[in-house]
Backbone bond lengths (Angstrom), bond angles and torsions (degrees), N, CA, C in turn:
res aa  C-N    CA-C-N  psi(-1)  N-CA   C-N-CA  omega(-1)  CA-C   N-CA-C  phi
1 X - - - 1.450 - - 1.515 111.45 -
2 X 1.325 118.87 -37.58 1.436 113.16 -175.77 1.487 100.62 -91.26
3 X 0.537 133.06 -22.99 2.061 129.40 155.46 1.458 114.39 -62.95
4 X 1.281 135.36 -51.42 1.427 109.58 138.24 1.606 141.62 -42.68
5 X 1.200 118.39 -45.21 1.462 119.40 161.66 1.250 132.90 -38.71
6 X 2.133 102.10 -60.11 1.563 100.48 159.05 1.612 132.62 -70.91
7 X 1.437 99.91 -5.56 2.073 96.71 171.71 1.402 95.61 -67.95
8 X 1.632 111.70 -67.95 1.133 109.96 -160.37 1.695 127.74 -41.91
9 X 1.451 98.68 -29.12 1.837 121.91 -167.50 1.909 89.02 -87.22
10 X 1.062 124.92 -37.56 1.412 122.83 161.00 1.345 125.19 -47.92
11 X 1.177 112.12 -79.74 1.436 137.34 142.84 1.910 115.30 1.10
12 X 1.500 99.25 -69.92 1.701 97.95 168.11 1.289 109.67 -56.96
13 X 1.455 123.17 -42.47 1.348 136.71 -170.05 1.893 106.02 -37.69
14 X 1.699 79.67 -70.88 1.484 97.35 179.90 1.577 116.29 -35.61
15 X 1.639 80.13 -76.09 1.899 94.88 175.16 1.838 115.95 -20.35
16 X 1.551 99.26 -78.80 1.911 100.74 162.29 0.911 117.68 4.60
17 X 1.510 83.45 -80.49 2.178 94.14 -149.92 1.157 100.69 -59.28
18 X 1.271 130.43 -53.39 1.736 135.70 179.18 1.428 109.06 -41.18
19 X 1.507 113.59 -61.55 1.623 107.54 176.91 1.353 115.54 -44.20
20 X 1.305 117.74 -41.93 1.398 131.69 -166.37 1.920 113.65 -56.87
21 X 1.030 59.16 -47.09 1.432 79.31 179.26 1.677 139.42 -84.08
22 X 0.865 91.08 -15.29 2.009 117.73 -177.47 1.630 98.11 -104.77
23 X 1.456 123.50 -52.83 1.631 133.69 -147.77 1.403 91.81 -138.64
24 X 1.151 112.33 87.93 1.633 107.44 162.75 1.857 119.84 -88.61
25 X 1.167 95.15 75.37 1.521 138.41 162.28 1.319 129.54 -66.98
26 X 1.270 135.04 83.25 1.591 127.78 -160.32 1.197 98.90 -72.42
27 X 1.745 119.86 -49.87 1.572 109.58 168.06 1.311 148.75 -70.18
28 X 1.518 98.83 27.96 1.083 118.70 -177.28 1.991 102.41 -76.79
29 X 1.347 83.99 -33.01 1.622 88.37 -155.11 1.565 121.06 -137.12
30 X 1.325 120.48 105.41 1.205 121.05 -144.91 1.915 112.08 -117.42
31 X 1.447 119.87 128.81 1.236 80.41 -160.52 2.036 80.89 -136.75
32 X 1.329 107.77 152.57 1.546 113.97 169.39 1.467 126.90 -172.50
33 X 1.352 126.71 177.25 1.491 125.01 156.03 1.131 165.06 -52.37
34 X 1.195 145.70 129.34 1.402 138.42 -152.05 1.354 103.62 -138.93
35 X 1.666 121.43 129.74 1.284 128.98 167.38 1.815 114.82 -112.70
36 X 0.760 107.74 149.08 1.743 82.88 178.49 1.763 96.58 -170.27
37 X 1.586 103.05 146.76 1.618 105.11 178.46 1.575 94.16 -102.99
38 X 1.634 102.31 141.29 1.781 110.55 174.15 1.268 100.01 -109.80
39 X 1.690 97.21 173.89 1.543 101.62 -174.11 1.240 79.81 -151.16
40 X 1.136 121.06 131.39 2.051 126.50 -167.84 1.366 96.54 -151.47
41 X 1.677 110.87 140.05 1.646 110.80 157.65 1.609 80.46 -141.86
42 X 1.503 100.85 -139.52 1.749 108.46 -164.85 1.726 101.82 -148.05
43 X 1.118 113.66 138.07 1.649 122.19 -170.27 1.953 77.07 -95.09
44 X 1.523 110.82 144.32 1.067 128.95 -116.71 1.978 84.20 -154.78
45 X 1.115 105.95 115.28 1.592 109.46 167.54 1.500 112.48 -165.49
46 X 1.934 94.69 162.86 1.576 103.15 -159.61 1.438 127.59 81.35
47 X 1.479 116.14 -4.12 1.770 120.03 152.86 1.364 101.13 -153.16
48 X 1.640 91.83 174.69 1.491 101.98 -167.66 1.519 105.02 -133.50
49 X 1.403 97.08 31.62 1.909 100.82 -154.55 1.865 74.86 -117.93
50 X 1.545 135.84 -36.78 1.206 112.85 -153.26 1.604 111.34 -125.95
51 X 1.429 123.13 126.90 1.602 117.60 -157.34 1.830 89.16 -122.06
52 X 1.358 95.93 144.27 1.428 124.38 162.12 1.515 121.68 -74.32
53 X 1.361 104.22 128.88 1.692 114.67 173.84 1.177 92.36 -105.39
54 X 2.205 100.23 158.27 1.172 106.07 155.61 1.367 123.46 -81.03
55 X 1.408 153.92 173.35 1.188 146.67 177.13 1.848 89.88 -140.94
56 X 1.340 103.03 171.60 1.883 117.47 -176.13 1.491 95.18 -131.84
57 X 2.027 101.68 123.57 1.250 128.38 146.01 1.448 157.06 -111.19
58 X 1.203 135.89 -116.05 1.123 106.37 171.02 1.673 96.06 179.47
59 X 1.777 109.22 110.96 1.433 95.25 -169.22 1.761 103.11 -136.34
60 X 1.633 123.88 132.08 1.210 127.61 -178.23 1.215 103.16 -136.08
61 X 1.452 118.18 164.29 0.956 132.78 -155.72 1.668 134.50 168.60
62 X 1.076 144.60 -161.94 1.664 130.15 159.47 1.529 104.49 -144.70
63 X 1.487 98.19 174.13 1.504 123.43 -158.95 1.692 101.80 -131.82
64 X 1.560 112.06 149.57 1.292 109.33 155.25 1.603 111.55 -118.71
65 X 1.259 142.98 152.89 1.108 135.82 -176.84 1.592 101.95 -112.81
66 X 1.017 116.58 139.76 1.920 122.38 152.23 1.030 137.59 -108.52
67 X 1.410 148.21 66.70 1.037 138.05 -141.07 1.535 120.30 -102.81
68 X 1.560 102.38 120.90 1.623 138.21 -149.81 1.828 88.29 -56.96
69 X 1.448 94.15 -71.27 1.325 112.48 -155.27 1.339 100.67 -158.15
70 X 1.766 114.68 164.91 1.562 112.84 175.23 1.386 134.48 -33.16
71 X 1.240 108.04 -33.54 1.324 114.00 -179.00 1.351 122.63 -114.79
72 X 1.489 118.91 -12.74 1.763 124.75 -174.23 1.499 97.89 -118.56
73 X 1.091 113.72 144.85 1.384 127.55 -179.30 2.197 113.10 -140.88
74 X 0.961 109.05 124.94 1.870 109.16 167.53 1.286 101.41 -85.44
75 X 1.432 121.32 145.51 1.291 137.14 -171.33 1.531 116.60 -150.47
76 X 1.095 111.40 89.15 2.020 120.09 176.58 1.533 101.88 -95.98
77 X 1.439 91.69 148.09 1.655 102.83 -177.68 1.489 103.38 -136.04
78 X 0.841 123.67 161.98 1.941 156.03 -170.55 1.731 94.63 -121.35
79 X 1.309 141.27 104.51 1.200 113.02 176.44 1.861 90.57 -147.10
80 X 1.884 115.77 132.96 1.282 102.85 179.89 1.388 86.96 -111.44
81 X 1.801 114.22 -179.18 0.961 117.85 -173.85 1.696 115.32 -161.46
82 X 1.099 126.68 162.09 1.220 122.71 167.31 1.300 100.56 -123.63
83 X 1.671 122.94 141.55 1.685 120.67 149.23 1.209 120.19 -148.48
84 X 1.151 111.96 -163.40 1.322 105.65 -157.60 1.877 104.28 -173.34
85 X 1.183 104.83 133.66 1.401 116.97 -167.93 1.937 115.87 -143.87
86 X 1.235 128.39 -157.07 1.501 124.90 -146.11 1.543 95.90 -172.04
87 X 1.580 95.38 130.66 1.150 87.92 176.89 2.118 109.03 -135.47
88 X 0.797 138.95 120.42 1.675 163.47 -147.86 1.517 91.87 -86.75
89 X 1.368 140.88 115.84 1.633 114.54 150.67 1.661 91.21 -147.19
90 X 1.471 103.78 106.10 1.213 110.62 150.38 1.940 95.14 84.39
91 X 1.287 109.50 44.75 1.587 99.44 -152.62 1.375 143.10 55.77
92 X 1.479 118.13 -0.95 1.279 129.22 176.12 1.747 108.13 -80.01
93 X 1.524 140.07 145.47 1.240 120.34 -166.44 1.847 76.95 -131.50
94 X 1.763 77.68 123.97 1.989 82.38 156.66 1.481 107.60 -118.49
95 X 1.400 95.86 158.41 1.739 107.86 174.74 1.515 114.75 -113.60
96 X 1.576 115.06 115.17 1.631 106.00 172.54 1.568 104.36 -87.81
97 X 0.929 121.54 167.39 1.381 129.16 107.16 1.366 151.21 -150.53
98 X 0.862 141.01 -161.70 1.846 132.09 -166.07 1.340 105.78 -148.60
99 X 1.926 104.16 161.64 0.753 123.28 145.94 1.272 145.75 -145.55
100 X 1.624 135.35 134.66 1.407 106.87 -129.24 1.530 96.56 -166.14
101 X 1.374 118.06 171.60 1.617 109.86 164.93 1.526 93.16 -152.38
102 X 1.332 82.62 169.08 2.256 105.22 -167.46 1.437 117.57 -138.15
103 X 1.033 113.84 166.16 1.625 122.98 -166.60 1.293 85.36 -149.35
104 X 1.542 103.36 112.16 1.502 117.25 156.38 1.788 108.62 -108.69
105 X 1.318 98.74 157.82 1.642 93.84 174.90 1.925 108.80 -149.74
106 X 1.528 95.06 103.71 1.641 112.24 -157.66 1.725 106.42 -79.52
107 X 1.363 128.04 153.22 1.106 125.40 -174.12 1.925 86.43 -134.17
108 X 1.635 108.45 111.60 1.705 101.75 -146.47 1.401 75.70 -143.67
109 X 1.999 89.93 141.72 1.035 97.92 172.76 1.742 127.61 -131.85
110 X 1.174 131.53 136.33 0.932 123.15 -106.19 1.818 105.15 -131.84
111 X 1.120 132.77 105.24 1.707 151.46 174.32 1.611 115.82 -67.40
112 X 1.475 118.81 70.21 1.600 125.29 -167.68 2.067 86.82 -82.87
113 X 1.560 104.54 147.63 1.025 122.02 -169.54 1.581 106.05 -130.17
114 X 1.666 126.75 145.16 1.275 116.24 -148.47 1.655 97.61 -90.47
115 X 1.686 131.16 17.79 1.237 146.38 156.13 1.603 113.62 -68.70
116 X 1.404 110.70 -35.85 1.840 113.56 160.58 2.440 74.00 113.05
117 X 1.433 130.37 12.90 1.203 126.11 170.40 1.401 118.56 -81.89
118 X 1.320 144.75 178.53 1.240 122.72 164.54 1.589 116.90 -153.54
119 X 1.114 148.62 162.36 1.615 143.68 166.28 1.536 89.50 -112.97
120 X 1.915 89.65 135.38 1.469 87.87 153.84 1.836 88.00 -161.14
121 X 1.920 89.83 -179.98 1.523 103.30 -167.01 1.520 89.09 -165.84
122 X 1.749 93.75 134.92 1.595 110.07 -165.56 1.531 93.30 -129.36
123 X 1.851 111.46 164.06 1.143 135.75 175.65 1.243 130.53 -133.70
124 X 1.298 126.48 87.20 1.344 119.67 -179.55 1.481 132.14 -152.20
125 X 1.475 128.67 -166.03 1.451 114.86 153.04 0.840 116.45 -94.30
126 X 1.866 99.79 173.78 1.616 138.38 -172.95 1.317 100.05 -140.39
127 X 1.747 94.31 151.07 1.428 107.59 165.98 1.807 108.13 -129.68
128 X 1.385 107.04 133.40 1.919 93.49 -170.19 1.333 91.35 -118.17
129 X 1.555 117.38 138.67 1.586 141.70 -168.37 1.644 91.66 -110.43
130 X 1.436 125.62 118.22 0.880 121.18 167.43 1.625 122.31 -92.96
131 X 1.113 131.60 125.82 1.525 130.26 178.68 2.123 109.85 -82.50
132 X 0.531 97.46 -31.27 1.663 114.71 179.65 1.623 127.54 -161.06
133 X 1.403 108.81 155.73 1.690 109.77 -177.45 1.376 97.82 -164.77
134 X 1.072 95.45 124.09 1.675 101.62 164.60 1.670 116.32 -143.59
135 X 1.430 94.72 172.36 1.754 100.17 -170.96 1.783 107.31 -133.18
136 X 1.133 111.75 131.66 1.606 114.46 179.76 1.410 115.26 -97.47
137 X 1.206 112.49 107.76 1.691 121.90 163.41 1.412 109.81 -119.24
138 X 1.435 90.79 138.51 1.815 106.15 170.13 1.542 109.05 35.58
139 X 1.693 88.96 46.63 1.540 106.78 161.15 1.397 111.54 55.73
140 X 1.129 99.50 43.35 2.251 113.79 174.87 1.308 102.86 -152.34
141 X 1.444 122.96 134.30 1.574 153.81 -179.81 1.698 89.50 -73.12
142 X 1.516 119.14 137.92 1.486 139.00 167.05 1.144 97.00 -115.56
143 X 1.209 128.02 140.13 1.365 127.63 144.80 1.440 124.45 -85.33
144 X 1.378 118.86 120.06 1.351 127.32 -169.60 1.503 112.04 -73.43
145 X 1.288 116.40 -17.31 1.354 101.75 -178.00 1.416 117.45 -112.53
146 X 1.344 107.65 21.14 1.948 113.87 170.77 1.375 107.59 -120.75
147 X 1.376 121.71 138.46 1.330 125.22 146.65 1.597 117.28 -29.38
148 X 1.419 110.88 146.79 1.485 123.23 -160.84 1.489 100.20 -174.20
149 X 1.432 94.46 82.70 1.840 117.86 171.11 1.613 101.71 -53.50
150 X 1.211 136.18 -55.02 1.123 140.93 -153.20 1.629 99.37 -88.34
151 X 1.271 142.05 -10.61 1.319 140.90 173.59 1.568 115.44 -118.33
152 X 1.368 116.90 131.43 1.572 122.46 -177.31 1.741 97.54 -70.34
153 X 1.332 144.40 31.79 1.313 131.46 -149.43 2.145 85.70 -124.14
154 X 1.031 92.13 105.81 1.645 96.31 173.43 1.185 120.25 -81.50
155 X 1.502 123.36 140.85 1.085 143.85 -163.05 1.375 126.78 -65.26
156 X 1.533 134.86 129.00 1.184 122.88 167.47 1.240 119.30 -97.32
157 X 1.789 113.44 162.98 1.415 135.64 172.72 1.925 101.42 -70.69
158 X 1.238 113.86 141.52 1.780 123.83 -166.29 1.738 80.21 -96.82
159 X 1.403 136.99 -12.16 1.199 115.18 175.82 1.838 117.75 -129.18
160 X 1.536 114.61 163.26 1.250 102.20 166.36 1.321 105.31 173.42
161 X 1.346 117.13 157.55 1.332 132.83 -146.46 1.666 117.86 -111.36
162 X 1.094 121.46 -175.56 1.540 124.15 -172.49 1.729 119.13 130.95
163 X 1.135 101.11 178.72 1.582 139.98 -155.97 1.611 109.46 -105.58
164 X 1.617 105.23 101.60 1.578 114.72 161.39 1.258 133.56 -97.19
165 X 1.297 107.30 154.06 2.018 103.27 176.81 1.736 95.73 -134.60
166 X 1.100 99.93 128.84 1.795 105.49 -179.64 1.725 86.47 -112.87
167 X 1.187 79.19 166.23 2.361 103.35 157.94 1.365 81.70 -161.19
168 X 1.708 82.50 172.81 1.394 103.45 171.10 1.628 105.41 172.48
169 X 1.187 115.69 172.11 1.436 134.54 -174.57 1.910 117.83 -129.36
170 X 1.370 97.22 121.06 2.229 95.00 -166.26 1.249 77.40 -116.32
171 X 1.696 127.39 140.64 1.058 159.62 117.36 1.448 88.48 -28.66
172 X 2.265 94.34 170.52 1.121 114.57 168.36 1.499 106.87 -66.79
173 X 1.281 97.18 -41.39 1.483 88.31 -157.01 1.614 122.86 -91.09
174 X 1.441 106.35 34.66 1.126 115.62 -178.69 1.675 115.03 97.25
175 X 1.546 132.88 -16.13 1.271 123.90 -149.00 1.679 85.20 -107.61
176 X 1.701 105.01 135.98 1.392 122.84 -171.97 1.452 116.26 -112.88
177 X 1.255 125.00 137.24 1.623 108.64 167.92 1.396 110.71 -121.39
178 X 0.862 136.91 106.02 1.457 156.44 -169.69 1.862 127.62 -97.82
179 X 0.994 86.47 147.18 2.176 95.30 175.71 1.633 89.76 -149.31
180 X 1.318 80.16 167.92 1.774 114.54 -168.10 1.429 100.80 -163.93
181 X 1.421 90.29 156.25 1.946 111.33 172.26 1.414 93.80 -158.99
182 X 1.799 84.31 128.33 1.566 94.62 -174.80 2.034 103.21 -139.38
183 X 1.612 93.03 120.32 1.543 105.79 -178.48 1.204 126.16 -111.66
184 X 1.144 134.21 119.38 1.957 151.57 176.34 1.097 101.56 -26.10
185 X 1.129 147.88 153.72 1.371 137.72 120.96 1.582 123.93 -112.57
186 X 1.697 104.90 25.35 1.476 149.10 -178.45 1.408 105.88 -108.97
187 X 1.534 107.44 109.02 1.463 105.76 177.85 2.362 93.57 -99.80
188 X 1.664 68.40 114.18 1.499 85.08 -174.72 1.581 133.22 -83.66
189 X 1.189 112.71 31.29 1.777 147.38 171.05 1.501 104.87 -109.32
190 X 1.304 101.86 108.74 1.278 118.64 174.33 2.125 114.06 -89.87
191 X 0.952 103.30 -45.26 1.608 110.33 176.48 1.736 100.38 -84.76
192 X 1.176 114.06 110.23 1.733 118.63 158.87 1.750 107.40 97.26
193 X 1.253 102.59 13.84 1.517 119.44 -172.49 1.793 96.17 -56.70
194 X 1.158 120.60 -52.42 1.427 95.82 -165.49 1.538 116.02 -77.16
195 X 1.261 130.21 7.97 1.216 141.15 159.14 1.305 118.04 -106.17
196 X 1.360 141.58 15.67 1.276 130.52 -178.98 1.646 113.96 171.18
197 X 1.454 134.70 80.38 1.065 151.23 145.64 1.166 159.91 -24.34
198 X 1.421 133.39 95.01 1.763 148.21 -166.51 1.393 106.39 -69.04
199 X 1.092 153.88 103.74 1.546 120.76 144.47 1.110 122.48 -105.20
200 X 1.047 159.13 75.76 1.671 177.63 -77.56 1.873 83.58 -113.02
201 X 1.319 101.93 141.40 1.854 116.43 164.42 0.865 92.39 -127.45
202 X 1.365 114.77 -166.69 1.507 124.09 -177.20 1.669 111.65 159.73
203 X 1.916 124.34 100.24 1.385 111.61 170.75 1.608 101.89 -123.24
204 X 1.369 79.87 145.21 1.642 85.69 174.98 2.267 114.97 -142.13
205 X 1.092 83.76 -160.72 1.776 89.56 -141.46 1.253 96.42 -135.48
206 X 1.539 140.02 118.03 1.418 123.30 154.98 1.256 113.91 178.73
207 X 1.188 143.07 -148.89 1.063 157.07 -126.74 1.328 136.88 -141.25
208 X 1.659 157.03 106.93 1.477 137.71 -131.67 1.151 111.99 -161.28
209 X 1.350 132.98 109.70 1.477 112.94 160.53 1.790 132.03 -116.09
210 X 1.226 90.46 154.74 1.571 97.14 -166.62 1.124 111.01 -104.71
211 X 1.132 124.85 96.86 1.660 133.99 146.11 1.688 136.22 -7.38
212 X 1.623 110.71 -69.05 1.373 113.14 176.31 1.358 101.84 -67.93
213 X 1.438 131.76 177.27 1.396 143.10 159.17 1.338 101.35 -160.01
């Protein structure tokens, strides 16, 4: 999955420079900001003793746009993030949270309106690079991504992959309001994985503006 991600993020690369260069087109190529609040826990398999909360984060970042044709557009993003989620076992309450950034790359399609506004809604993968993770029990920080002889708390993978769906709505004047849902298809437990399963979700809500027009 993340070898597809970087062709594809190549791939626009390529595309660019060529447009750039052949069609000097400002609307060819549109590029801006994104703020957005997430709400992430983890779809949860192989027991029935331990349930996922959502927890609230906070993820910004930027976008480049390419635009195919009137109606199809490629869309790669740069996006870091913090979150944070809950975890239930047996009445015991743990607290994760992370920090991390992702590369999604949307294949979106796109509702131009004769105001210069537009609707659109994309489909694609992501890959999320985690920089840190930890989990709070009995009021002490774990680190999720080191071995820890002295704690039954198994280790996670700092990376993992999956499948996004954005929409959203652009003003004339560039200002966007946007959602996304974004799902693993990376079970992200490395110790005890074939008995018991992570898959990270994640939707969020916010805010974007776009520069080119």
């Amino acid at each position: 999955m993340r070898i597809v991600t970087i062709i594809i993020i190549a791939g626009i690369g390529i595309t660019g420079a060529s447009a750039q260069n052949e069609i000097q087109d400002k609307s060819l190529f549109a590029k801006g900001l994104k703020m957005e609040s997430n709400f992430s826990n983890f779809i949860l398999s192989g027991t029935s003793e331990v349930a996922s909360r959502k927890g609230i984060g906070a993820t910004f970042g930027g976008f480049l746009n390419l635009n195919v044709s009137k109606h199809f557009a490629v869309q790669g993003e740069v996006l870091y993030h913090y979150k944070s989620s809950g975890i239930n076992r047996n009445g015991e309450k743990s607290k994760f949270q992370y920090w991390g950034m992702e590369i999604p790359v949307y294949a979106v399609y796109q509702w131009k309106f004769k105001n210069s506004s537009r609707l659109y809604a994309g489909l694609g993968p992501y890959t999320e690079f985690g920089f840190s993770a930890e989990i709070k029990r009995d009021n002490k920080w774990t680190d999720l991504y080191q071995k820890n002889d002295t704690s039954d708390i198994p280790i996670m993978f700092s990376s993992n992959s999956g499948f996004g769906l954005m929409a959203g709505y652009e003003f004339a004047l560039g200002l966007q309001l946007n959602a996304g849902y974004k799902v693993s298809i990376t079970n992200v437990l490395d110790a005890g994985s074939s008995a018991f399963s992570m898959f990270p979700k994640t939707l969020s809500l916010g805010v974007g503006y776009r520069f080119g027009k």
